[in-house]
C-alpha positions in Angstrom: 14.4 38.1 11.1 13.2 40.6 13.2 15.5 41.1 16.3 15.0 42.2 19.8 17.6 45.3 20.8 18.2 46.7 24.3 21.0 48.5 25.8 24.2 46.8 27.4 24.0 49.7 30.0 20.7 49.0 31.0 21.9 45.4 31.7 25.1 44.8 33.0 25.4 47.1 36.4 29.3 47.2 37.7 28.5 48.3 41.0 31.1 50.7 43.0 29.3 51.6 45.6 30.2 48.8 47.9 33.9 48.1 46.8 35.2 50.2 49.9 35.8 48.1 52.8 37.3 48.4 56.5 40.6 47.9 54.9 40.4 50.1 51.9 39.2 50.0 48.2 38.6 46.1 46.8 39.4 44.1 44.0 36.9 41.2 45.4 35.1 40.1 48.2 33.9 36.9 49.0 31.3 35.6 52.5 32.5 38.0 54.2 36.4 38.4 53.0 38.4 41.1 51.1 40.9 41.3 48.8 42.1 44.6 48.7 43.4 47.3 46.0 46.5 47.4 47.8 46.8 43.6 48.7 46.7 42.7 44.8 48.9 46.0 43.8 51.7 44.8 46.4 51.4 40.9 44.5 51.4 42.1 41.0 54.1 44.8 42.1 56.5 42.6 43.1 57.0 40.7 40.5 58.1 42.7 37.3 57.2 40.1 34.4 53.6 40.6 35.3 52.2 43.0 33.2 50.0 45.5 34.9 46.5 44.2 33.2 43.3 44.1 34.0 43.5 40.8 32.9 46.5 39.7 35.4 44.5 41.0 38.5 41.2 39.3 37.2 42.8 35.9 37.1 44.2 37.0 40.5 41.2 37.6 41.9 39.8 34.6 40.8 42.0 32.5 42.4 41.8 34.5 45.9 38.1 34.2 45.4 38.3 30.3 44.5 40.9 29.5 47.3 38.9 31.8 50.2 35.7 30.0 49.4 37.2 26.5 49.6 38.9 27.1 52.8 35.9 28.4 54.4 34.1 24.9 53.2 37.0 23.2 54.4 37.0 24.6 57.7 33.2 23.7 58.3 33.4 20.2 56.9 36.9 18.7 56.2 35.1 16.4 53.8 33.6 19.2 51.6 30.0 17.5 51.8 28.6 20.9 52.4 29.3 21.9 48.6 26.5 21.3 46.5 27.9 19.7 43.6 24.5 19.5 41.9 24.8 21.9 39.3 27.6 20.9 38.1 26.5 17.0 38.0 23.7 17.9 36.3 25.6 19.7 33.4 27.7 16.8 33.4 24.4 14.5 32.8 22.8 16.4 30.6 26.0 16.0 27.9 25.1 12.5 28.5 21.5 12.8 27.1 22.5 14.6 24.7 25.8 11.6 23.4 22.5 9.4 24.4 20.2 11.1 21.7 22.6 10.8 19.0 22.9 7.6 19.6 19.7 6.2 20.0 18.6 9.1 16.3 21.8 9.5 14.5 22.7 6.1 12.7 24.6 7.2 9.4 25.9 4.5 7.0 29.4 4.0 7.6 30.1 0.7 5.7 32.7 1.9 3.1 34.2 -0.4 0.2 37.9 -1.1 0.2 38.2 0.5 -3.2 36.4 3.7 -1.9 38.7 4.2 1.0 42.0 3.6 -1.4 40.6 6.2 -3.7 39.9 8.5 -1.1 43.5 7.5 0.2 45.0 8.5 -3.2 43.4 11.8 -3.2 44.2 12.9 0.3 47.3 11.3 1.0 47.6 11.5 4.4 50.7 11.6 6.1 52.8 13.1 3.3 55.4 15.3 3.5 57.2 17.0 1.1 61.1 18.6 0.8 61.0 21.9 -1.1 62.9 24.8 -2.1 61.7 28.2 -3.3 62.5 31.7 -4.5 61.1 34.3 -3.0 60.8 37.7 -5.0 58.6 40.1 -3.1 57.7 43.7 -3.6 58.6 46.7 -1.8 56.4 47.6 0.9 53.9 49.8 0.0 54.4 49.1 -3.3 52.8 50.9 -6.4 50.6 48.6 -8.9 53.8 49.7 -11.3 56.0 48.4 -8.7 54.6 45.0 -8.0 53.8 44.5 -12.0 58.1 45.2 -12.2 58.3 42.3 -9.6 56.2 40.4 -11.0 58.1 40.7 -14.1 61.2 40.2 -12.3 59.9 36.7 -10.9 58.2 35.6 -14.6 62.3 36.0 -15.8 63.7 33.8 -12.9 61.5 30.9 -13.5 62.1 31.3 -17.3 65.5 30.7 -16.7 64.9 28.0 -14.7 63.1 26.4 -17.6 65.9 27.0 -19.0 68.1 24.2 -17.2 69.9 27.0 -15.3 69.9 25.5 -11.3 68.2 26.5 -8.9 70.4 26.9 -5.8 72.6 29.7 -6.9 70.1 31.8 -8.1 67.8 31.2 -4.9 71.5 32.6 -3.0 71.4 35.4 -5.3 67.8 36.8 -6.2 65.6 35.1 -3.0 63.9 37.7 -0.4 64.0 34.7 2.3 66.8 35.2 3.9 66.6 32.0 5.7 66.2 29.7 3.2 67.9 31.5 0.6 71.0 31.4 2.2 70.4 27.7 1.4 70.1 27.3 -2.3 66.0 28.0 -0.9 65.8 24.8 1.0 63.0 24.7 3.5 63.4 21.5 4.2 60.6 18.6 4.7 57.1 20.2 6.4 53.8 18.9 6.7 50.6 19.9 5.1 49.2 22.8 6.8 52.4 24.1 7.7 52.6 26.6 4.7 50.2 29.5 4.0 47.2 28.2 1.9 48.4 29.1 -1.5 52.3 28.1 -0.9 51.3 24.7 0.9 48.8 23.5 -2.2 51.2 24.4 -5.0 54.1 22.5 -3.2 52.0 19.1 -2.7 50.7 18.9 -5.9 54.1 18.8 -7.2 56.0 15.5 -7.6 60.0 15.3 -7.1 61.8 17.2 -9.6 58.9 19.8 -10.9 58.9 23.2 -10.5 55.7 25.6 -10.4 54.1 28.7 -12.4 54.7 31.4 -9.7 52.9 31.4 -6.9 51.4 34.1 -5.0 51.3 34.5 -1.1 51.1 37.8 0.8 55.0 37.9 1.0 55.2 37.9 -2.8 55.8 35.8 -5.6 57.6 32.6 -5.5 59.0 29.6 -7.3 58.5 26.2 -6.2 60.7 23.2 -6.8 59.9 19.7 -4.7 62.8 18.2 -4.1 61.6 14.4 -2.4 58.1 13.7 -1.6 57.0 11.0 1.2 54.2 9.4 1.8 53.4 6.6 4.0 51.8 3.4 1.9 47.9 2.5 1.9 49.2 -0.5 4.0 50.4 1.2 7.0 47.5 3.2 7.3 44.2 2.1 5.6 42.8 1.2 9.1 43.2 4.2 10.3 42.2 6.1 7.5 39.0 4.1 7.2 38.1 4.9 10.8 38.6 8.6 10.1 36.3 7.7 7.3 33.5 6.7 9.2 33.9 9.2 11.6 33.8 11.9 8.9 30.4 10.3 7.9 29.3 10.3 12.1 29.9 13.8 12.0 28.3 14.9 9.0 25.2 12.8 10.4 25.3 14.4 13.7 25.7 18.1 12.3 22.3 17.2 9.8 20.7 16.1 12.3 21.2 19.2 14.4 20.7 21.4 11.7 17.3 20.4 12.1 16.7 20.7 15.2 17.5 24.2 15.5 15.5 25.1 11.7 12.5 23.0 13.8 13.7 25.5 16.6 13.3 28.7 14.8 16.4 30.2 16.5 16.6 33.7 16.8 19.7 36.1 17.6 19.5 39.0 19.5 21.3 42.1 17.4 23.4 42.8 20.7 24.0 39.2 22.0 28.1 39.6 20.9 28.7 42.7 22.7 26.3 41.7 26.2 28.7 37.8 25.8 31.7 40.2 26.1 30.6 42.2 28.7 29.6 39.3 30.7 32.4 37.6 30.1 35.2 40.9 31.2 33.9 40.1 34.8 30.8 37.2 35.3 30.8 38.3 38.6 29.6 42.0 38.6 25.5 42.5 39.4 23.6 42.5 36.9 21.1 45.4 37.0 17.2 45.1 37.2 15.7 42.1 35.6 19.0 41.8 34.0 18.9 38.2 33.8 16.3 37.6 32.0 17.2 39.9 29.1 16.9 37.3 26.0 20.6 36.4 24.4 18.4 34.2 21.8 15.0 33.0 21.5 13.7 29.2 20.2 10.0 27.5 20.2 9.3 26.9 23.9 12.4 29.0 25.9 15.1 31.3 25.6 18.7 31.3 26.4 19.1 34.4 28.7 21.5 36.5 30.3 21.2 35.3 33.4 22.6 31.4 31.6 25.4 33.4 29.9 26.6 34.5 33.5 26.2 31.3 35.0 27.8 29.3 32.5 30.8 32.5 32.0 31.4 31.9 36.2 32.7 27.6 35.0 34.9 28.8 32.6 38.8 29.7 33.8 40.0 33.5 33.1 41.9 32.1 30.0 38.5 30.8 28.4 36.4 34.1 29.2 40.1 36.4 27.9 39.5 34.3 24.8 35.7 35.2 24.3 36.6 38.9 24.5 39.1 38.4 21.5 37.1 36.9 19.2 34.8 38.3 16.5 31.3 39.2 16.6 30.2 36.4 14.3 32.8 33.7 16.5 30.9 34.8 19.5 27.5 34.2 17.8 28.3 30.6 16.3 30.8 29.2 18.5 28.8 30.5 21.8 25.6 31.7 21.6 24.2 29.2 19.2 26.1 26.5 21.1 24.5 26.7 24.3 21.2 27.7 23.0 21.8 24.4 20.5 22.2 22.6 23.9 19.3 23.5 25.3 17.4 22.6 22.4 19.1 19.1 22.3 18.2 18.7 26.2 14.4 19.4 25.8 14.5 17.2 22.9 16.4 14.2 24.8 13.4 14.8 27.4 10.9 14.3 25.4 12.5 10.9 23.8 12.2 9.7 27.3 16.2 10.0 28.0 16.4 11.5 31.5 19.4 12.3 34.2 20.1 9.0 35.4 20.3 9.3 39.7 23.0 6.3 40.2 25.2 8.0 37.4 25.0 11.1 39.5 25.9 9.9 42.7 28.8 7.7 41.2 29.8 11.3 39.6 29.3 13.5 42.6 31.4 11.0 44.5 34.4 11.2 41.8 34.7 14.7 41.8 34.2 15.9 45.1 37.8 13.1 45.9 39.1 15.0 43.6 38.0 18.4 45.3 39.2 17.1 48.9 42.5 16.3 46.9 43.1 20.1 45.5 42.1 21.5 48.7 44.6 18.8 50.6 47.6 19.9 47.8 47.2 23.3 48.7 46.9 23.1 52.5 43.7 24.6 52.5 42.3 21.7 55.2 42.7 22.0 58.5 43.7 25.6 58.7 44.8 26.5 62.7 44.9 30.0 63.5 47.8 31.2 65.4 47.6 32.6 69.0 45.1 35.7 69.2 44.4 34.8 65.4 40.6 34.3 64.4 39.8 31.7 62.0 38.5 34.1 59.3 42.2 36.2 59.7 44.0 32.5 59.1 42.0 31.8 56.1 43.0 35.2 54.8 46.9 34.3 55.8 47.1 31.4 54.0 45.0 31.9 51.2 47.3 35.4 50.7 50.7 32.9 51.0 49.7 30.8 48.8 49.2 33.6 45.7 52.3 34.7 47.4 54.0 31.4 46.5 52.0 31.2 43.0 53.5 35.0 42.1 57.0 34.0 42.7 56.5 31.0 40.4 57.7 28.8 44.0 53.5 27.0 43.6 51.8 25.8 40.9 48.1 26.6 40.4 45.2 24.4 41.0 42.6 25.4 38.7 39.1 24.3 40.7 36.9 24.5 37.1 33.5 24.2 37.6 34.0 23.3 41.1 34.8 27.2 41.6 31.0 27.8 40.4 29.6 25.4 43.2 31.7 27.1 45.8 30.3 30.8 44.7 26.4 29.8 44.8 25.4 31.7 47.3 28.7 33.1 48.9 27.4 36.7 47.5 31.2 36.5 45.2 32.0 39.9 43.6 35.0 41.1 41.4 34.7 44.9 41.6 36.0 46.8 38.1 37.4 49.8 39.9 39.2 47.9 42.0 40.6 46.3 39.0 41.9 49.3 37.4 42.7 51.0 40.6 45.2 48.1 40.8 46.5 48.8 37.0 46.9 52.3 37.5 48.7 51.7 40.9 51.2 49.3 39.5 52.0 51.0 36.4 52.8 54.3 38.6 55.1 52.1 40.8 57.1 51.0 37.7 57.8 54.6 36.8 54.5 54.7 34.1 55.8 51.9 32.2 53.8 49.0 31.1 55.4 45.2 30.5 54.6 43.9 27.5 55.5 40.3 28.8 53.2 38.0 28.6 52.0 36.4 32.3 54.6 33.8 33.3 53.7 29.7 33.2 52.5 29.7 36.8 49.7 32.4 36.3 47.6 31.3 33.7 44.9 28.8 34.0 44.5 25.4 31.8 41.8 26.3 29.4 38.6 24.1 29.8 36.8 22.9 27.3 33.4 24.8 26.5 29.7 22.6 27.2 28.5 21.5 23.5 31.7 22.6 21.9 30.9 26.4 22.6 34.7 27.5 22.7 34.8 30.4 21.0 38.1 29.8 17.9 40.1 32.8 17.7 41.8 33.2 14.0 45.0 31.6 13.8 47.9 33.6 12.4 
């Protein structure tokens, strides 16, 4: 597959020259507002759990961003009918064509026998649960290949005198590295499937009640299983269920062919450096892209292209906790769970178009009217309507009061935070929006002076973090689970 490579620095601009305003360096601006180095240094400073991270004063300045744009709407139109909610209804109806296409192409067979769902339900047994204990004998760290055959060894001779008849219990006490559970004759109690590392978890529930396993080998050593009660709920209590899952198993499988051949039809084509531009453009969706950067090609399909300029638009609906994620994940993550996502959307779109399924206008009005009640509510909840200035105060100065207050109140953990989602993207067209990357780490450096050099390793407190939204077409990035 031949590839098409350009440089990230060619693309993605982060442009200084303008973050220097009346007031000083700036983190943001926004129609005509500032948010200043200082400002967010002072907010971030005060609190000591918040870690001084660029990704603490990016959330922040998303918030001051969202919250100074929707009070500026507010204050021209206490309804909000001067936001075009557009966009955002027509990514909305576009999933639609695309649930619309599967359903009117995808029609898999999902009439399953009784017997077939019974043996299925013998082989998976959902819902079981099993009590177990174990013996954990694990190596020294670092060990030598000498030293882990020695343990190794040392484990063989345990479960030999288990065979044996001697009991278990006293000589998980003795011999077991767990201290937890060892303490306990090795009892672990009952746990779920999935709960255990891979290895551990498939040895346990393939044993019945009584039996005890070969040793088994997980990355904290080598251990010995025994099951001491196994549950699992009867074919009776959940054979409905189970066939539904069934049939949705089969739904999906159907949906993912069917896909699959759409984008092999597609010839879809990755750029070499689509991972590393996603990351860039997800750090800060708001920084100018340079010349023609835009149009730069993430991937390329018969008959269009997902660009740059896409990737930005779609990174500016996603919440700060979204966009942190999609800089944590792998290369190949970004690539399958992103990129080939919303290019596989696209595809789907043009496809549904050509079926004849098209954006249905009385759906989009019903929509549009549904969430901009439940935009007038947000701004309502956080007094953003009907802002007065005080005496000698201009209106621009009380927008920048309040909107500072209520980050104020957010900080001290006294206010919760009202995520706007896409919304936030509607109130940004056109309001010439811009986080500035010095600021940022201007801020960083600032704070971590003020605490004497010293950087928090707490995590941000509840009332900081956003509510992670779910990606269009299932483009979430998944980060590896520990």
């Amino acid at each position: 597959m031949k590839a098409m490579r350009w440089s990230t620095l060619t693309v993605l601009v982060l442009v200084a020259a303008c973050d220097r305003g009346a007031s000083g360096p700036l983190v943001a601006s926004a129609k005509g507002h500032e948010f200043t180095v200082s400002q967010a240094t002072s907010l971030i400073a005060s609190q000591p759990q918040l870690p001084p991270q660029s990704e603490v004063v990016l959330a922040l300045s998303d918030l001051w961003i969202d919250y100074t744009l929707l009070a500026e709407a507010a204050s021209q139109d206490s309804t909000l009918a001067n936001v075009d909610l557009d966009p955002i209804i027509l990514q909305q109806e576009e999933g639609e064509m695309i649930v619309a296409l599967r359903d009117s192409t995808v029609h898999p067979d999902t009439a399953i026998s009784e017997a077939d769902v019974l043996a299925r339900f013998n082989q998976d047994a959902p819902g079981t649960r099993v009590r177990a204990r174990h013996i954990l004998v694990s190596p020294p760290e670092g060990a030598t290949p000498a030293q882990r055959d020695s343990t190794q060894r040392f484990a063989d001779a345990l479960l030999a005198r288990l065979k044996a008849g001697e009991s278990f219990e006293p000589l998980a006490k003795q011999f077991s590295a767990d201290p937890g559970s060892g303490a306990n004759g090795g009892d672990l109690g009952f746990f779920d499937r999935g709960q255990m590392v891979a290895s551990f978890d498939s040895a346990a529930f393939a044993l019945q009640p009584g039996e005890l396993s070969g040793l088994v080998v997980t990355p904290y050593g080598f251990h010995i299983i025994r099951v001491d009660e196994k549950e699992q709920p009867s074919f009776d209590s959940l054979g409905v269920q189970f066939r539904i899952a069934m049939q949705e198993e089969r739904m999906v499988a159907a949906e993912s062919m069917y896909v699959a051949t759409i984008m092999d039809k597609g010839k879809l084509e990755i750029d070499d450096g689509a991972a590393t531009m996603v990351r860039d453009i997800a750090a800060n969706p708001l920084a100018k892209l340079g010349f023609r950067g835009g149009s730069r090609t993430l991937a390329k399909y018969d008959g269009g292209a997902l660009t740059v300029g896409e990737l930005r638009t779609f990174m500016q609906t996603r919440e700060p906790q979204y966009r942190a994620q999609v800089q944590q994940a792998t290369d190949q993550q970004i690539v399958d769970n992103l990129v080939k996502a919303l290019a596989q959307r696209e595809m789907l779109i043009e496809e549904a178009r050509r079926a004849g399924i098209l954006p249905n206008a009385t759906r989009q009005d019903s929509m549009k009217t549904e969430l901009r009640t439940s935009f007038v509510d947000a701004a309502r909840q956080l007094g953003l309507i009907g802002i007065q200035p005080t005496a000698g105060e201009s209106q621009k100065a009380a927008i920048d009061r309040t909107v500072a207050s209520i980050l104020q109140g957010i900080i001290q953990g006294q206010r919760d935070v009202i995520p706007l989602g896409p919304v936030s993207f509607a109130l940004r067209q056109d309001a010439d929006a811009e986080v500035f990357e010095d600021g940022v780490q201007q801020v960083v450096a600032q704070v971590t002076a003020a605490r004497g050099g010293s950087t928090n390793p707490a995590l941000m407190p509840p009332s900081m973090p956003m509510p992670m939204d779910s990606a269009a077409a299932g483009a979430a990035p998944e980060t590896p689970s520990r």
